[in-house]
C-alpha positions in Angstrom: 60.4 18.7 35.7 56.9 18.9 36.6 54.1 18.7 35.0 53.1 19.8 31.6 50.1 19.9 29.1 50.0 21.0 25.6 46.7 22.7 24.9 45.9 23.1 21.4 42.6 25.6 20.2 40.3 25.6 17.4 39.7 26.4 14.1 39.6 30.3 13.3 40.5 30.3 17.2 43.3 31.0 19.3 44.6 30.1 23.0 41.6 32.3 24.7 39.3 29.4 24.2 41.3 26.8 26.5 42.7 29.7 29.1 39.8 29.0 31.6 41.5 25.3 31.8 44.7 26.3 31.4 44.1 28.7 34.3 42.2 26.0 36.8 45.2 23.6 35.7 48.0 26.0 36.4 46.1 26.2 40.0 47.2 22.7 40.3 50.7 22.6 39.4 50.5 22.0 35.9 52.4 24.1 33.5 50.2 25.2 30.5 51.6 25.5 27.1 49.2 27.2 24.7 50.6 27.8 21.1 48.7 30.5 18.5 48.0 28.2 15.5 48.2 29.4 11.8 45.4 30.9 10.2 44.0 31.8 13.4 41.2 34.4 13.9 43.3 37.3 13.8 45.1 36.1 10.9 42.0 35.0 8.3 43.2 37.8 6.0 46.4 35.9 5.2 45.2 32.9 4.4 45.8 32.9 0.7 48.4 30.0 0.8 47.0 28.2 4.3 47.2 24.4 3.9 45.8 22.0 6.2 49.7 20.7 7.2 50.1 23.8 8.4 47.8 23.3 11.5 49.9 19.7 11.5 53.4 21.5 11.5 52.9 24.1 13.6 51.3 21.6 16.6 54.4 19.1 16.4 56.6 21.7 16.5 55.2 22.3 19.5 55.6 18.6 20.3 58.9 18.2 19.6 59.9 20.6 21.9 58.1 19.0 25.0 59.4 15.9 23.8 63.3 17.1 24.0 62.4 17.8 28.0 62.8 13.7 28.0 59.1 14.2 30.2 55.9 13.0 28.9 53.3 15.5 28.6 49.5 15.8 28.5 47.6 16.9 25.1 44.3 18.6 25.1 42.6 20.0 22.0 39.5 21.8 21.5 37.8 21.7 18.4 40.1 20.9 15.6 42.8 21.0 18.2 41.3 17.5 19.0 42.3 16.3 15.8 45.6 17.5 15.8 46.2 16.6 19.8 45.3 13.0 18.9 47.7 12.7 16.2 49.9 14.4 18.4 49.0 11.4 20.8 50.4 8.5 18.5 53.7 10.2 17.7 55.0 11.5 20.9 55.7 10.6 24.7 52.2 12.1 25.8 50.7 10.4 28.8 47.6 11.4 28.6 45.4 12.5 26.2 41.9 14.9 26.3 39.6 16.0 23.6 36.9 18.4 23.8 34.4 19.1 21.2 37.1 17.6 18.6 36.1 18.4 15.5 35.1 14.7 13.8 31.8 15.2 12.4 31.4 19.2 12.2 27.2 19.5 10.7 25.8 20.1 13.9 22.0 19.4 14.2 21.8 22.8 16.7 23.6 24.9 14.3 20.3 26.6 12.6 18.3 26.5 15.9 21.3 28.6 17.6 22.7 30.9 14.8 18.8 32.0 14.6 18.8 32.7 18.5 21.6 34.7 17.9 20.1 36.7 15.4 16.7 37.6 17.7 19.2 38.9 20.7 20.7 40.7 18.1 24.4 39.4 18.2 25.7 39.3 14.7 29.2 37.8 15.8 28.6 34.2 14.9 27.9 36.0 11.2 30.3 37.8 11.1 32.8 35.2 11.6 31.3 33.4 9.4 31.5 35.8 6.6 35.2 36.9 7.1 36.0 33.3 6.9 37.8 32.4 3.7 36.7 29.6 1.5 40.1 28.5 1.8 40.6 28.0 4.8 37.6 26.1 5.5 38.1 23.7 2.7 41.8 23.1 4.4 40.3 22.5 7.6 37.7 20.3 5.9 41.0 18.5 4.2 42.9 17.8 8.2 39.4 16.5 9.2 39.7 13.8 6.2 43.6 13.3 6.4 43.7 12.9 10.3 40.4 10.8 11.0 42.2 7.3 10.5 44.6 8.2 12.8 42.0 7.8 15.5 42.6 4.2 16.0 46.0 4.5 16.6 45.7 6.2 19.8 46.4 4.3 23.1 46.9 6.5 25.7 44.4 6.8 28.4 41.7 9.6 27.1 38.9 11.6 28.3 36.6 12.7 25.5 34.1 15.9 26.8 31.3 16.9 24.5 28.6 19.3 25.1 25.3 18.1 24.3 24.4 21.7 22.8 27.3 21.8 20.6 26.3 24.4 17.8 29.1 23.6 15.7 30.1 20.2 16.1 27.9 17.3 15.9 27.2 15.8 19.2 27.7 11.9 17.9 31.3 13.2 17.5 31.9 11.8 20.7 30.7 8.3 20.4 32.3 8.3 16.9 35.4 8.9 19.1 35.0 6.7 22.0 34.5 3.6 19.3 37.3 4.5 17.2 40.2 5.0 19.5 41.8 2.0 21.0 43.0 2.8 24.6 41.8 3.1 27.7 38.8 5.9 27.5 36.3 8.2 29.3 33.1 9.6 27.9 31.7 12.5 29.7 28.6 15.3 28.3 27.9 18.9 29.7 24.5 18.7 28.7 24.0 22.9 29.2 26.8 23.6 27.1 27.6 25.0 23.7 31.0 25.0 21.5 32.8 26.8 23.6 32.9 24.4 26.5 35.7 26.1 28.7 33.7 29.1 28.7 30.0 28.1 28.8 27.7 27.6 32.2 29.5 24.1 33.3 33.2 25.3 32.2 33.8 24.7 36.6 32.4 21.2 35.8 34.8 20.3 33.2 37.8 21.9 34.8 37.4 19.7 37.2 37.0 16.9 35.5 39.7 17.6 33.4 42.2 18.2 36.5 40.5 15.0 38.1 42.0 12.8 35.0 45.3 14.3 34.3 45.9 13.4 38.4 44.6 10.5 38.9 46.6 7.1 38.9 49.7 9.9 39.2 51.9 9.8 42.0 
């Protein structure tokens, strides 16, 4: 069996947002498993019943089925995927862990500065989104930040945490939160030109790279 990373998305996302890495991994020899989480961007209009353990469920089922391979895989998670890839991290043979732009302190101090940037070019998306967001679901994705914070210490596999320094959406001190709360070995790295979506933003070569770099080194 050869290699294999689990690559989990973000909130009110799907799989499109980690494809660029998936793709530069694949290059590599890495076999790219991307799941579509519940409540997903394409499914906001059925989220009358969404719970938080949803996101939870749905990512170890994931797990569980790398795990019966009897390899240990790698876990990356974007956004609130970070959350759930670290928990993911303390409860199954992964080897090494990666989180980018997890989701630990979400009030970013760039959100007003770039939503009103938006609105001058005249792209409404970011709005739009917004809007056709249920109160719902937020508050349940308010609820897995809260319930899968304290697992943060329990992580020991090595880690790369990437943040972008323009994050819109997530707080930028999310990543020092990280890097003192998790207990093994641990990379910090910033992509100081980049917004939320990191994979897809003006350094997204940078950070493939530096993503492949980790997973292979110390590998035979």
């Amino acid at each position: 069996m050869g290699k294999t990373a689990l690559l989990l998305h973000g909130f009110t996302g799907g799989p499109y947002e980690l494809e660029p890495l998936a793709a530069e991994l694949e290059r590599t020899g890495v076999r790219c498993v991307l799941p579509l989480l519940p409540w997903n961007g394409s499914q906001l209009e059925k989220t009358e019943r969404v719970h938080w353990s949803d996101w939870v469920q749905a990512a170890e089922a994931e797990a569980r089925q790398l795990a019966s391979e009897a390899e240990p895989f790698d876990c990356i998670g974007f956004s609130m995927g970070g959350l759930l890839a670290a928990y993911i991290a303390t409860r199954y043979p992964v080897r090494k862990l990666v989180l980018l732009n997890a989701a630990v302190i979400y009030v970013s101090p760039h959100f007003a500065r770039g939503f009103a940037e938006r609105f001058r070019q005249g792209d409404r998306s970011h709005w739009n989104k917004m809007r056709g967001t249920p109160f719902r679901a937020t508050w349940q994705f308010t609820r897995l930040v809260k319930h899968l914070k304290p697992e943060l210490p329990k992580v020991t596999v090595p880690t790369l945490i990437a943040q972008s320094e323009l994050d819109q959406v997530v707080h930028p001190l999310s990543a020092r939160y990280l890097y003192g709360k998790l207990s093994g070995p641990r990379e910090l790295r910033y992509f100081p030109k980049s917004s939320h979506m990191i994979c897809q933003g003006p350094e997204a070569a940078d950070l493939c790279r530096a993503v492949a770099h980790f997973l292979a080194k110390d590998q035979a």
